[in-house]
VEXLUMLO-916931 format. One record per atom (N, C-alpha, C): residue number from 1; residue in three letters; atom name; x, y, z. Coordinates in pm, 1 decimal, always signed. Atoms other than C-alpha are relative to their C-alpha. Example, Ala and Ser with C-alpha at 12.3 -4.5 7.8 and 13.67 -1.06 7.14 Angstrom:
residues 2
@num: 1&residu: ALA&atome: N&c1: +89.0&c2: -119.0&c3: +0.0
@num: 1&residu: ALA&atome: CA&c1: +1230.0&c2: -450.0&c3: +780.0
@num: 1&residu: ALA&atome: C&c1: +90.0&c2: +120.0&c3: +0.0
@num: 2&residu: SER&atome: N&c1: -82.0&c2: -119.0&c3: -6.0
@num: 2&residu: SER&atome: CA&c1: +1367.0&c2: -106.0&c3: +714.0
@num: 2&residu: SER&atome: C&c1: -77.0&c2: +109.0&c3: +73.0
***
This chain:
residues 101
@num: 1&residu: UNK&atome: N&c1: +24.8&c2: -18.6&c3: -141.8
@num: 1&residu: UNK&atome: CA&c1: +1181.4&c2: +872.3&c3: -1091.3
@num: 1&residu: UNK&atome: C&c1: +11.6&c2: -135.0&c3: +71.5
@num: 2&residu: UNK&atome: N&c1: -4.8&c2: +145.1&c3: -73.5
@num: 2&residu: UNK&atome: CA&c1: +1260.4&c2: +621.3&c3: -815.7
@num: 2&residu: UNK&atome: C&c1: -77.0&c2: +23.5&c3: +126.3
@num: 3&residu: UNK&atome: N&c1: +62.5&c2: +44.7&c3: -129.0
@num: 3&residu: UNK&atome: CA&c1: +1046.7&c2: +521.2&c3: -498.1
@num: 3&residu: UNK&atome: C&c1: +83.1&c2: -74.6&c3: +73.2
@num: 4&residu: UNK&atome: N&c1: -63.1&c2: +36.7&c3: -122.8
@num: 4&residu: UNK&atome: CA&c1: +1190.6&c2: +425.0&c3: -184.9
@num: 4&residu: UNK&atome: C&c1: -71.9&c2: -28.3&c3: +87.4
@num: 5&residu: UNK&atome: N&c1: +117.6&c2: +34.9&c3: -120.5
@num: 5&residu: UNK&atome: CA&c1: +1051.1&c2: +248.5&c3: +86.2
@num: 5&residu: UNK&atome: C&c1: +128.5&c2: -36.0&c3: +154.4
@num: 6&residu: UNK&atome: N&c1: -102.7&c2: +73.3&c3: -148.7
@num: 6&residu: UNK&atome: CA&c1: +1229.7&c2: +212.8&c3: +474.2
@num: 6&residu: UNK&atome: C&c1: -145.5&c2: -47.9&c3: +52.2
@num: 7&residu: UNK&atome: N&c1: +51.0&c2: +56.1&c3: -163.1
@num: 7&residu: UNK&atome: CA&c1: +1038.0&c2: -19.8&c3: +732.6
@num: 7&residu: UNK&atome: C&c1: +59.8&c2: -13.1&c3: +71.9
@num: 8&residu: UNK&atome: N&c1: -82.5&c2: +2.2&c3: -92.4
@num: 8&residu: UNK&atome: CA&c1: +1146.5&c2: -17.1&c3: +1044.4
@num: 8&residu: UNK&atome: C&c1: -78.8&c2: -27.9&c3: +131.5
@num: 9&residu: UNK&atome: N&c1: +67.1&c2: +64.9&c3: -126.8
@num: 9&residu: UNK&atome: CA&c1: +1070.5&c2: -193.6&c3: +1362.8
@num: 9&residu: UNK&atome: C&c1: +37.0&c2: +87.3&c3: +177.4
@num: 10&residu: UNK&atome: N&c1: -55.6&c2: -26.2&c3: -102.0
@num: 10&residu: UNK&atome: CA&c1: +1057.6&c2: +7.6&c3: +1697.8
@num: 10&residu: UNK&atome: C&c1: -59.2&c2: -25.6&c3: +124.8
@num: 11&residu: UNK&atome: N&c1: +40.4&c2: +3.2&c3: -116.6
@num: 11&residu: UNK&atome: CA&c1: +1063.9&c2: -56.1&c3: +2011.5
@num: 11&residu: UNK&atome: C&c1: +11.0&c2: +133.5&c3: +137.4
@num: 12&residu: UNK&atome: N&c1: +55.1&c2: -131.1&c3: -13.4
@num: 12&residu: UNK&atome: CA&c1: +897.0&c2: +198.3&c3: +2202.9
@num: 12&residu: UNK&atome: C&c1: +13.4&c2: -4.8&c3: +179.2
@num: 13&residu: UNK&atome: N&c1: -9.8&c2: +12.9&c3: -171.5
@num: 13&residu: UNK&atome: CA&c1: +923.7&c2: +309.0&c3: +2645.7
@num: 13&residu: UNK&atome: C&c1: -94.2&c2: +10.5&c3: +20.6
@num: 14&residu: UNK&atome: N&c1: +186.1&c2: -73.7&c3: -2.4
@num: 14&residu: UNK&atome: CA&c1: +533.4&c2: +335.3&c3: +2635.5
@num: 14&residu: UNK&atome: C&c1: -43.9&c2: -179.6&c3: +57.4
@num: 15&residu: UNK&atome: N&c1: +94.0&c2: +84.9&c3: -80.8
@num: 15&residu: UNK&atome: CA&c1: +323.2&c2: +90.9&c3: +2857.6
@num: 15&residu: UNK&atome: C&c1: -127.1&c2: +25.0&c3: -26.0
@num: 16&residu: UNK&atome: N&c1: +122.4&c2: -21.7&c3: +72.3
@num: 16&residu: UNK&atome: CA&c1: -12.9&c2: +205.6&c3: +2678.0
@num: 16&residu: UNK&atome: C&c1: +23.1&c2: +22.4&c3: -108.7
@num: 17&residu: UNK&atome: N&c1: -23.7&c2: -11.9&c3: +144.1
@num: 17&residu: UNK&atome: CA&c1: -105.4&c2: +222.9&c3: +2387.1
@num: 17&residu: UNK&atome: C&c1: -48.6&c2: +199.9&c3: -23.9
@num: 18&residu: UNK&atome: N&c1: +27.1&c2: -200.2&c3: +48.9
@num: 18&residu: UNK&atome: CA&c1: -210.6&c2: +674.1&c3: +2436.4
@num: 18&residu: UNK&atome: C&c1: +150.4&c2: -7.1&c3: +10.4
@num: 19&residu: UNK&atome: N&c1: -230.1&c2: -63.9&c3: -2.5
@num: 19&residu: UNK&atome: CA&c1: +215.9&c2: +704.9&c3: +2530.3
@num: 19&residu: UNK&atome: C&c1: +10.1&c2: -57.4&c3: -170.7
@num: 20&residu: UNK&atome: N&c1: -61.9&c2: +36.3&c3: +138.5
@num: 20&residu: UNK&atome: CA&c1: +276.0&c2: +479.1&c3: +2191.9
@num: 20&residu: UNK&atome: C&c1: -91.3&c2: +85.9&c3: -104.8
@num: 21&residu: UNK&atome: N&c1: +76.8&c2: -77.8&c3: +113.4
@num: 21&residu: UNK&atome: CA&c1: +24.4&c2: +708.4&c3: +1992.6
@num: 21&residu: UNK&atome: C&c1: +100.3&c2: +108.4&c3: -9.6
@num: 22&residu: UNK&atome: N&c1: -34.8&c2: -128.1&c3: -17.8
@num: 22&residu: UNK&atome: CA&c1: +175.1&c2: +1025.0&c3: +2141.5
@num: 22&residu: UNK&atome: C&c1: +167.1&c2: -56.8&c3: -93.8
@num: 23&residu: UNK&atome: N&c1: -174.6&c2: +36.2&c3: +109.9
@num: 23&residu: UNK&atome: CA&c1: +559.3&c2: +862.5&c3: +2005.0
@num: 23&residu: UNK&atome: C&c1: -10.1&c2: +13.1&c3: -113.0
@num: 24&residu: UNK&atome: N&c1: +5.5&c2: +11.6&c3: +157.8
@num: 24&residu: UNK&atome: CA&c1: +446.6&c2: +768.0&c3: +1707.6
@num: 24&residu: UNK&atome: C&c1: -62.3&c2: +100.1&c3: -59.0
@num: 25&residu: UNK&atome: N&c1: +67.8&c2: -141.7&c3: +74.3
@num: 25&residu: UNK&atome: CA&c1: +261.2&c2: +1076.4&c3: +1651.6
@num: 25&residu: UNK&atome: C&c1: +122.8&c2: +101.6&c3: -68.4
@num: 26&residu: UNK&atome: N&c1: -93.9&c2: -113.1&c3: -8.4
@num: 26&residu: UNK&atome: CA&c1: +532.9&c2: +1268.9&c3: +1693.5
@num: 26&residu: UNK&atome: C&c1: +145.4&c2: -45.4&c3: -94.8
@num: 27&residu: UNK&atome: N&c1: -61.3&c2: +84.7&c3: +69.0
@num: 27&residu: UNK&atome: CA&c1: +782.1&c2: +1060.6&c3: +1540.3
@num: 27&residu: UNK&atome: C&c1: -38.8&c2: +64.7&c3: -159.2
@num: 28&residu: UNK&atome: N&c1: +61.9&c2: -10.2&c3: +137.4
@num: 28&residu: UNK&atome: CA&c1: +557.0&c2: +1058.3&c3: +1206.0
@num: 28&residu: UNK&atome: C&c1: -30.7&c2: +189.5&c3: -20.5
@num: 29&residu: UNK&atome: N&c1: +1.6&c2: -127.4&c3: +33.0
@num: 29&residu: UNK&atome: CA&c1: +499.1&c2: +1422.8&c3: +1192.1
@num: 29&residu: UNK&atome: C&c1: +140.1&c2: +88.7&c3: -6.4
@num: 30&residu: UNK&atome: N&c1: -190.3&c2: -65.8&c3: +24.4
@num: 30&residu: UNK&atome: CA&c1: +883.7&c2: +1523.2&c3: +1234.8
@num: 30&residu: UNK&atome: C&c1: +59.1&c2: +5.3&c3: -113.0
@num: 31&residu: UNK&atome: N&c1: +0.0&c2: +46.3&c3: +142.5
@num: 31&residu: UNK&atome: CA&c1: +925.1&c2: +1310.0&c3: +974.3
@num: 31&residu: UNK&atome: C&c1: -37.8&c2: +68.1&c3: -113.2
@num: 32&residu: UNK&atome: N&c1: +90.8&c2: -28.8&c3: +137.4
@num: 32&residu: UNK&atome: CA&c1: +707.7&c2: +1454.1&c3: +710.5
@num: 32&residu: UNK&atome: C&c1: +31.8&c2: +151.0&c3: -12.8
@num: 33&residu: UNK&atome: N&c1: -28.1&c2: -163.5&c3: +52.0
@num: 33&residu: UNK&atome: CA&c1: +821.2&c2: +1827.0&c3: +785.0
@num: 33&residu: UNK&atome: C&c1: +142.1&c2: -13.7&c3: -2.1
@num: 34&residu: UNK&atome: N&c1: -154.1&c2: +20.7&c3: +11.5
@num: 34&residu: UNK&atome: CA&c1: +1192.0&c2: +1721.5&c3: +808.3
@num: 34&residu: UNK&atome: C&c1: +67.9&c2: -33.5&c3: -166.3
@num: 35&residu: UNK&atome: N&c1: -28.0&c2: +86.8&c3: +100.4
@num: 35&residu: UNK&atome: CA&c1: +1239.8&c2: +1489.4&c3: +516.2
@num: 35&residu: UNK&atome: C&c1: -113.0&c2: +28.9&c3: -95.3
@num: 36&residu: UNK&atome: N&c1: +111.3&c2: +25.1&c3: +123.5
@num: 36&residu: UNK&atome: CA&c1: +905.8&c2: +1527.7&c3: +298.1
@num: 36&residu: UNK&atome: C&c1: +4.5&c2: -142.1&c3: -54.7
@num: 37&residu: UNK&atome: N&c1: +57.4&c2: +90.1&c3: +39.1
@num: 37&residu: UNK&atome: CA&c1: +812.7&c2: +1213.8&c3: +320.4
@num: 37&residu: UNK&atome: C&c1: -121.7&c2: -82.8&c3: +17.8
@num: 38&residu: UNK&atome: N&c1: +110.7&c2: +14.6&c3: -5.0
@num: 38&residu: UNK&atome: CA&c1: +498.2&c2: +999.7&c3: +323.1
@num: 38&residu: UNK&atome: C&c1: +40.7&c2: -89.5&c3: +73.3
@num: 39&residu: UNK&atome: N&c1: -6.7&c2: +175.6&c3: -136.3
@num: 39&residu: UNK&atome: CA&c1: +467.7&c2: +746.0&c3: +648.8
@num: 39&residu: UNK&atome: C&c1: -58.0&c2: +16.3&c3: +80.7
@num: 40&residu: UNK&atome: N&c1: +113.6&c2: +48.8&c3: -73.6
@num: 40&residu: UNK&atome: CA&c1: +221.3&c2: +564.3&c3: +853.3
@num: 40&residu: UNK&atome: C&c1: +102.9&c2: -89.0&c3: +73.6
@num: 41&residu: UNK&atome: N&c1: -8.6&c2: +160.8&c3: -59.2
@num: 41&residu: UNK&atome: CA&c1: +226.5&c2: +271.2&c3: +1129.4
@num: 41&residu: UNK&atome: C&c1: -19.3&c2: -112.3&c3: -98.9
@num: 42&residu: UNK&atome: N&c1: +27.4&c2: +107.6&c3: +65.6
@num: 42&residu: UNK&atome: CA&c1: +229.0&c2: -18.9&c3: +957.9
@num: 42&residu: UNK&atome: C&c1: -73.7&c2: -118.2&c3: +2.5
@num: 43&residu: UNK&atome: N&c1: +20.4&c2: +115.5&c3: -48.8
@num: 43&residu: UNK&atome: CA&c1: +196.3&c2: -282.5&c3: +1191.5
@num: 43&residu: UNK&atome: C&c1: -21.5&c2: -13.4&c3: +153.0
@num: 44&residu: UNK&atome: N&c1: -72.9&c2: -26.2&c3: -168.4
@num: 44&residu: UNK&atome: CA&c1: +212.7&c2: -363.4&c3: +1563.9
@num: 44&residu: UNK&atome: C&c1: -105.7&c2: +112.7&c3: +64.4
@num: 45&residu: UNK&atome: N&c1: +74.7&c2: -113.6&c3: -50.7
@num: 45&residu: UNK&atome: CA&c1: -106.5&c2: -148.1&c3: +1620.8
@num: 45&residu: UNK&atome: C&c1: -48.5&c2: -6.4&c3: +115.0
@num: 46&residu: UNK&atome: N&c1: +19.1&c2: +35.6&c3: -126.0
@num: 46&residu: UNK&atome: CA&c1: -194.6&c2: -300.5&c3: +1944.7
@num: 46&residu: UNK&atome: C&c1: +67.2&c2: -27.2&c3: +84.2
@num: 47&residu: UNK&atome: N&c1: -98.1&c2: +45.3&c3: -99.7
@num: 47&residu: UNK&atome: CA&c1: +121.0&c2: -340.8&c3: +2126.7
@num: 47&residu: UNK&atome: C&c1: +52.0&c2: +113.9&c3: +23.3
@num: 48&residu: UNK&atome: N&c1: -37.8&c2: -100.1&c3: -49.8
@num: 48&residu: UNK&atome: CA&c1: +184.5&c2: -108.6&c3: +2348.6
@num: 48&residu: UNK&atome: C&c1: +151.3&c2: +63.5&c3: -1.3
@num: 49&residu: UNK&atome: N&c1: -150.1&c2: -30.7&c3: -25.3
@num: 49&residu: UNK&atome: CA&c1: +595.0&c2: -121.4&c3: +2340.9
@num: 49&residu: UNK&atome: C&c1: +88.2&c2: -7.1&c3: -167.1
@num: 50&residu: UNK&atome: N&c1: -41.1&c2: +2.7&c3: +114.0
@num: 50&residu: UNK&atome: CA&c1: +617.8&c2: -188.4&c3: +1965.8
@num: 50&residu: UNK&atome: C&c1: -56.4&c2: +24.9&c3: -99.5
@num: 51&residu: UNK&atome: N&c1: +45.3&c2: -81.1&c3: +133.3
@num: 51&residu: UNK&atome: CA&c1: +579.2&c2: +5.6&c3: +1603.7
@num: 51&residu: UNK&atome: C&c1: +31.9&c2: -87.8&c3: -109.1
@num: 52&residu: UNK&atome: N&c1: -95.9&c2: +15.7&c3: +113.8
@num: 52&residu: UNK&atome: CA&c1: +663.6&c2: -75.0&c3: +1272.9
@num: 52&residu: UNK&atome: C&c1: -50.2&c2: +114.0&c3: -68.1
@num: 53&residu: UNK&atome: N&c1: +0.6&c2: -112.7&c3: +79.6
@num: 53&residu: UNK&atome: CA&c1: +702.0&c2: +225.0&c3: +1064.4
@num: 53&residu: UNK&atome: C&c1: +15.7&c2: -26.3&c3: -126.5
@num: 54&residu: UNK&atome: N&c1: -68.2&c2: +16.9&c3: +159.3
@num: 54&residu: UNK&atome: CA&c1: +747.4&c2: +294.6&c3: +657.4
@num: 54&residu: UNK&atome: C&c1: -4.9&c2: +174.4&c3: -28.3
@num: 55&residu: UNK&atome: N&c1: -9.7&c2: -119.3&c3: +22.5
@num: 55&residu: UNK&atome: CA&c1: +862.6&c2: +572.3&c3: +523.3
@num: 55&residu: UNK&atome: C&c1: +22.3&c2: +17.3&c3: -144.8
@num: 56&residu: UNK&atome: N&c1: -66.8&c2: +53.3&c3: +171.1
@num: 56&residu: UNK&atome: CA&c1: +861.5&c2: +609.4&c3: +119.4
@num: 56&residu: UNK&atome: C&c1: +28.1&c2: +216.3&c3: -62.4
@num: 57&residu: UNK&atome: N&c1: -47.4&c2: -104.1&c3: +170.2
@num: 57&residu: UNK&atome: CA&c1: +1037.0&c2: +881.2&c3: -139.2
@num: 57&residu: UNK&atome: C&c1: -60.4&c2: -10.6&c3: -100.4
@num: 58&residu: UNK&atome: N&c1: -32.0&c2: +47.6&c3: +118.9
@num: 58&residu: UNK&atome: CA&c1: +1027.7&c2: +958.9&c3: -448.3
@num: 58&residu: UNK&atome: C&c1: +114.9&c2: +106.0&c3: -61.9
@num: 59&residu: UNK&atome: N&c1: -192.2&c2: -86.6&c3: +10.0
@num: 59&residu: UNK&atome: CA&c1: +1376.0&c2: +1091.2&c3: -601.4
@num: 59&residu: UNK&atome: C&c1: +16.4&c2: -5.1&c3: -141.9
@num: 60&residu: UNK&atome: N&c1: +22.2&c2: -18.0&c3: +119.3
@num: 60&residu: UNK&atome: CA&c1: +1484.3&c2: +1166.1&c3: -921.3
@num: 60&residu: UNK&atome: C&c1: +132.3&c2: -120.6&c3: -65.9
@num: 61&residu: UNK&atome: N&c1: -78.9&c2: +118.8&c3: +12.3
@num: 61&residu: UNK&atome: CA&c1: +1758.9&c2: +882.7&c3: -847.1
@num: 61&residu: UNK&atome: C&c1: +27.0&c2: -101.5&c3: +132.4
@num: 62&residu: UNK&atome: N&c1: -11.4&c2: +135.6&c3: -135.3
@num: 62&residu: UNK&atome: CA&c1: +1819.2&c2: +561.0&c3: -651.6
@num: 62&residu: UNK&atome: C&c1: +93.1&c2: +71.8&c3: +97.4
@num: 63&residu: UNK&atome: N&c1: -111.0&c2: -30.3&c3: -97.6
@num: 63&residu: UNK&atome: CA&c1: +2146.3&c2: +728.1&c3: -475.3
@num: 63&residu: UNK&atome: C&c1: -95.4&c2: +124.8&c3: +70.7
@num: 64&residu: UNK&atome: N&c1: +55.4&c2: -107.7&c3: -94.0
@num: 64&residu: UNK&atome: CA&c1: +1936.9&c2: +1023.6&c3: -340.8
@num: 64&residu: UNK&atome: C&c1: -100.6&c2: -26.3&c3: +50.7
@num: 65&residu: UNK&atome: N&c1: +97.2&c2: +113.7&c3: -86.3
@num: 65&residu: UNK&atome: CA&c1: +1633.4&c2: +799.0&c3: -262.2
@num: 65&residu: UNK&atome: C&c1: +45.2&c2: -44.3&c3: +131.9
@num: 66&residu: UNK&atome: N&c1: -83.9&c2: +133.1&c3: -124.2
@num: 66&residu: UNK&atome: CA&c1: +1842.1&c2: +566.1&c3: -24.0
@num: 66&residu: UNK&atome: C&c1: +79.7&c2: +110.6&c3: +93.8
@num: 67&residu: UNK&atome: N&c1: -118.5&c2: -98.2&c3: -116.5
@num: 67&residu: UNK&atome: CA&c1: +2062.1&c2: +875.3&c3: +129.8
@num: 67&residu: UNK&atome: C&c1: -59.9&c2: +50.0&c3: +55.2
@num: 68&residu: UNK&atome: N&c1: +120.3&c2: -93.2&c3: -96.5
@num: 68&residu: UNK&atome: CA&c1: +1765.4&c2: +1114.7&c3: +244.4
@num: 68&residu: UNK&atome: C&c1: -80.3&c2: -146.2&c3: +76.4
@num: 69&residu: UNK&atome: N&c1: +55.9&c2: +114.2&c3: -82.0
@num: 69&residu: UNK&atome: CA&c1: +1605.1&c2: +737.3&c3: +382.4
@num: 69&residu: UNK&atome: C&c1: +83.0&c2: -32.6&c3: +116.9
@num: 70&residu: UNK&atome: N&c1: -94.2&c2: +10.6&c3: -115.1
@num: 70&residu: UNK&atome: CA&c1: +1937.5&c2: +703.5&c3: +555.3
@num: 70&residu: UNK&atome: C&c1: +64.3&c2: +80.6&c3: +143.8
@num: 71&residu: UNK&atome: N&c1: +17.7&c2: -101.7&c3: -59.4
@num: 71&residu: UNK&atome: CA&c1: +1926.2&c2: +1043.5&c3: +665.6
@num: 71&residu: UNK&atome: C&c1: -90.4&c2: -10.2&c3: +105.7
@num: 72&residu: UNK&atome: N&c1: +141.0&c2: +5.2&c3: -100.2
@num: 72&residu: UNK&atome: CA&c1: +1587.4&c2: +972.2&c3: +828.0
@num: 72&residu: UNK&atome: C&c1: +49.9&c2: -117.0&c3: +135.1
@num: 73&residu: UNK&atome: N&c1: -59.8&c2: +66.8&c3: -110.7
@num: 73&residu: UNK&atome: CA&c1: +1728.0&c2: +685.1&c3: +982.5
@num: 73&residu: UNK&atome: C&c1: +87.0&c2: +37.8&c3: +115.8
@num: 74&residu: UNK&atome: N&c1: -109.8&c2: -76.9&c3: -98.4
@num: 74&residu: UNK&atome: CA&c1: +2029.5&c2: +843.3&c3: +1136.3
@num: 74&residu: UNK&atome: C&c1: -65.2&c2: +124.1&c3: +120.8
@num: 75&residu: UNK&atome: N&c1: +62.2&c2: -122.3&c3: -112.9
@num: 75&residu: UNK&atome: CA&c1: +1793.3&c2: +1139.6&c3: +1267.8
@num: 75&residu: UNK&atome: C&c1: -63.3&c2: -58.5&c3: +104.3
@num: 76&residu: UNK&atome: N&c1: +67.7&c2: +65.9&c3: -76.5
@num: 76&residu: UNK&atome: CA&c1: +1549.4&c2: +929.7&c3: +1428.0
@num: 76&residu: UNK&atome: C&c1: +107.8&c2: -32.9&c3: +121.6
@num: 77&residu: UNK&atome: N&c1: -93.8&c2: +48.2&c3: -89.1
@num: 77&residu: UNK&atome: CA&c1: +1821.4&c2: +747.6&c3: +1622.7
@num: 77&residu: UNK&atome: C&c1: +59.9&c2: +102.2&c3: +86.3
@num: 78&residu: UNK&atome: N&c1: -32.6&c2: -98.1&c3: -71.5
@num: 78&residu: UNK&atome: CA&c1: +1965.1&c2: +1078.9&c3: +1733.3
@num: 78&residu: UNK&atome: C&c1: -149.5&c2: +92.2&c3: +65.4
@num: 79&residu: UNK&atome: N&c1: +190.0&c2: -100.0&c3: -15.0
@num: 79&residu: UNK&atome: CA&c1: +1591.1&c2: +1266.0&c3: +1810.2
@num: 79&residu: UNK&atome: C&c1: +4.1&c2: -63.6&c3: +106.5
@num: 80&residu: UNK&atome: N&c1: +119.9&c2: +61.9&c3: -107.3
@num: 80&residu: UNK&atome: CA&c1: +1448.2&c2: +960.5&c3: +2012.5
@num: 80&residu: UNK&atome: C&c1: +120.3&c2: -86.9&c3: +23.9
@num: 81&residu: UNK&atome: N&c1: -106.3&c2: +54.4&c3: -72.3
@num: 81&residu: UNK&atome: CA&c1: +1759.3&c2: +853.5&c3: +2208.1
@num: 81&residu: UNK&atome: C&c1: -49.5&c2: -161.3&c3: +72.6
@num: 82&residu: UNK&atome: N&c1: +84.5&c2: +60.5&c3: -113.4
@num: 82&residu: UNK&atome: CA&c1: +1487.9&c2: +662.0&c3: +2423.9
@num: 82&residu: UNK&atome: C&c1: -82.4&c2: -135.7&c3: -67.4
@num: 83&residu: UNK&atome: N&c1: +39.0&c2: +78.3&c3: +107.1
@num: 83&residu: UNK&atome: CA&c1: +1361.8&c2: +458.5&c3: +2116.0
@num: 83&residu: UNK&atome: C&c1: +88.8&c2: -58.5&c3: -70.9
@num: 84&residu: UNK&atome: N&c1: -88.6&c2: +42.5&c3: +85.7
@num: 84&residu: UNK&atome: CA&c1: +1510.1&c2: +164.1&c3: +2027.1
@num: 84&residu: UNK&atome: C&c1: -47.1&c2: -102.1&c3: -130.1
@num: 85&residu: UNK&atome: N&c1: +75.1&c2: +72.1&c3: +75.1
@num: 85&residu: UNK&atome: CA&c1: +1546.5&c2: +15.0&c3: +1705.6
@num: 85&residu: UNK&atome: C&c1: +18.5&c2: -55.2&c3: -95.5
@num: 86&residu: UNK&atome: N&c1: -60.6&c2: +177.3&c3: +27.9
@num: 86&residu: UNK&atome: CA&c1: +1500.0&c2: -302.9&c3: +1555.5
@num: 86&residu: UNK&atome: C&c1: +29.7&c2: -12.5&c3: -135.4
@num: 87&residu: UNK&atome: N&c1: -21.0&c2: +27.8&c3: +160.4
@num: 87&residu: UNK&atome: CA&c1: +1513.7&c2: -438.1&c3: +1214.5
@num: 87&residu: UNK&atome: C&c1: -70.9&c2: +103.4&c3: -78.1
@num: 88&residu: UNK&atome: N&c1: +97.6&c2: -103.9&c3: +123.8
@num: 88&residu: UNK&atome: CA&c1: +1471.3&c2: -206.0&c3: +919.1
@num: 88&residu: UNK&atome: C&c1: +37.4&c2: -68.0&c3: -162.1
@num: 89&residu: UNK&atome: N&c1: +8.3&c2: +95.4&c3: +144.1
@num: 89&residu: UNK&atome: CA&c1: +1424.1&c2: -294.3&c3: +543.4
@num: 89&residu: UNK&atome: C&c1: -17.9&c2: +76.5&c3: -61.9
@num: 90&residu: UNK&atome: N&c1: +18.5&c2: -100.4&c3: +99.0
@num: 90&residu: UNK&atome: CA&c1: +1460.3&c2: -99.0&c3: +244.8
@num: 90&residu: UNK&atome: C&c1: -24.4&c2: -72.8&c3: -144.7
@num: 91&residu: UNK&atome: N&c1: +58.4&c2: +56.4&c3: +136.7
@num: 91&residu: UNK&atome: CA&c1: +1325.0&c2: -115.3&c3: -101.8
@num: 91&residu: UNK&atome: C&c1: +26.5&c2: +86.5&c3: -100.2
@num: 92&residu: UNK&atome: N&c1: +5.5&c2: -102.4&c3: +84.7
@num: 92&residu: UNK&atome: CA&c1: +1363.7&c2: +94.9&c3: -432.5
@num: 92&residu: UNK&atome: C&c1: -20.3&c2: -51.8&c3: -114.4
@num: 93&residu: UNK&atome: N&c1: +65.6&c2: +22.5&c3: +135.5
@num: 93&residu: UNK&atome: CA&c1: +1195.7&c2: +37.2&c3: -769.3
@num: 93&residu: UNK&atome: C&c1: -10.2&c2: +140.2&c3: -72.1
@num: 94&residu: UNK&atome: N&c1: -8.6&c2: -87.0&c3: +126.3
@num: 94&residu: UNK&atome: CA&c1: +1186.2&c2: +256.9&c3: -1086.3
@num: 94&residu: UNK&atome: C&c1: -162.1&c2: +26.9&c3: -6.3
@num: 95&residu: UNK&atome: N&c1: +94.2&c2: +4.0&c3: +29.1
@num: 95&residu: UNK&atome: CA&c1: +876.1&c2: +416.5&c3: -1155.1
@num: 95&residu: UNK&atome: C&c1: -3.8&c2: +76.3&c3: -150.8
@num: 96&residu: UNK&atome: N&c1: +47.2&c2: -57.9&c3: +142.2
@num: 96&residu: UNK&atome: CA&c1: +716.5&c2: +413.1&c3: -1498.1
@num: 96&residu: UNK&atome: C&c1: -108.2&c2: +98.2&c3: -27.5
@num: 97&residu: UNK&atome: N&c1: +99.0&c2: -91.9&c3: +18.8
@num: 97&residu: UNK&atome: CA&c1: +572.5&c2: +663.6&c3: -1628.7
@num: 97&residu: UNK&atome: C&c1: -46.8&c2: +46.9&c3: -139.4
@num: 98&residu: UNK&atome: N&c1: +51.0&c2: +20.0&c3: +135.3
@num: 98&residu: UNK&atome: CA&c1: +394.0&c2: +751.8&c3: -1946.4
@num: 98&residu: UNK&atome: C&c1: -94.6&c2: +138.8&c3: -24.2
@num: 99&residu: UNK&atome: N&c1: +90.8&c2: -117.0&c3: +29.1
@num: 99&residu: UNK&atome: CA&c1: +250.6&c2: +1021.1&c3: -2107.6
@num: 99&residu: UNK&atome: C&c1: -150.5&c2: +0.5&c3: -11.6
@num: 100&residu: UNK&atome: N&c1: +179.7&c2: +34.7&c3: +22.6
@num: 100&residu: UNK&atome: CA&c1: -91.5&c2: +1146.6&c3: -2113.9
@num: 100&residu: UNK&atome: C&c1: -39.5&c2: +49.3&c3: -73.5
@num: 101&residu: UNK&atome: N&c1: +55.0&c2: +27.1&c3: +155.5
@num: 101&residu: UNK&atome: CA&c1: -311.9&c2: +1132.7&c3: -2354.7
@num: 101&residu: UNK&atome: C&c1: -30.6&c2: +168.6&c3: -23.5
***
């Protein structure tokens, strides 16, 4: 099994921080019934115009890890026309696993 991680930096049309809840609410819940994946805010919790997001997999290979992440990416961008956005960063490690006793 592989884990996948996207961060991603956005910049948000929200002048409070209730508009940047309501985005990112909505945002993060799309997410999780779209894709099945697990993601929070990260960062950036007090700025009203900017997020950082993560979004992690787990896949039964690196190439389908990174494509449904890319997927997410691509949707987002099309969804929230109005949301733009900045640097993103990806990650993927092997996870070990081991039998139990």
């Amino acid at each position: 099994m592989h884990v996948a991680l996207l961060q991603m930096r956005l910049l948000l049309p929200s002048r409070t921080l209730k508009e940047k809840r309501s985005i990112v609410k909505s945002v993060l819940s799309r997410a999780r019934n779209r894709f099945n994946v697990a993601c929070s805010e990260s960062a950036l919790h007090d700025q009203p115009a900017d997020a950082e997001l993560c979004f992690v997999t787990v896949a039964a290979s690196p190439t389908r890890a990174r494509q449904l992440l890319q997927e997410l990416e691509s949707w987002l961008v099309s969804e929230r026309p109005d949301v733009e956005i900045g640097p993103a960063r990806g990650a993927i490690g092997r996870l070990r696993t081991s039998p139990l006793p």
